[in-house]
C-alpha positions, 0 to 999 in steps of 0.5 A: 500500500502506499503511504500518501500524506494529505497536502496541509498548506497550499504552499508546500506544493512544487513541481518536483513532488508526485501528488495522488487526487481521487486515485490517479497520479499528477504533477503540480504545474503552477498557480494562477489567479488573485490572493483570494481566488487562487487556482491550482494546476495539475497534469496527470502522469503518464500513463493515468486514466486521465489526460487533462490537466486538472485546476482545483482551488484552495479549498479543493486542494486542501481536501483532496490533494495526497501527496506521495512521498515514496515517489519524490522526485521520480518523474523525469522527462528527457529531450531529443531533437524530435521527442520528449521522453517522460518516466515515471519510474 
């Protein structure tokens, strides 16, 4: 089983992080909006159920966000003259 670990402050959020929303595996992109209306941007890793990009909101973030420690810093893209090469593991 793995061991996830509830997002408790908005920013402790970063990119290098793996985080695990209603079951599937994404990766923290940035946040936008005003101090009052953030949005939060994840896209999902390769290979997951789903393919867009998901923007949740504090409250959101807060409830449903897991962050999964056993995959710190896992992700990795590679880049070539005509491909980019993503690995999850």
């Amino acid at each position: 089983m793995i061991d996830l670990q509830l997002v408790g402050c908005v920013t402790l959020l970063t990119q290098s992080k793996t985080y695990s929303i209603d079951g599937i595996l994404y990766r923290y992109l940035y946040s936008n909006g005003t101090i009052k209306h953030t949005q939060y941007m994840f896209r999902p890793l390769p290979k997951q159920r789903k393919s867009a990009d998901l923007q949740l909101n504090r409250d959101k973030v807060l409830r449903k966000v897991y962050e999964v420690p056993s995959l710190y810093n896992q992700h990795q893209a590679t880049q070539t003259a005509t491909a980019i090469q993503q690995s999850l593991f």
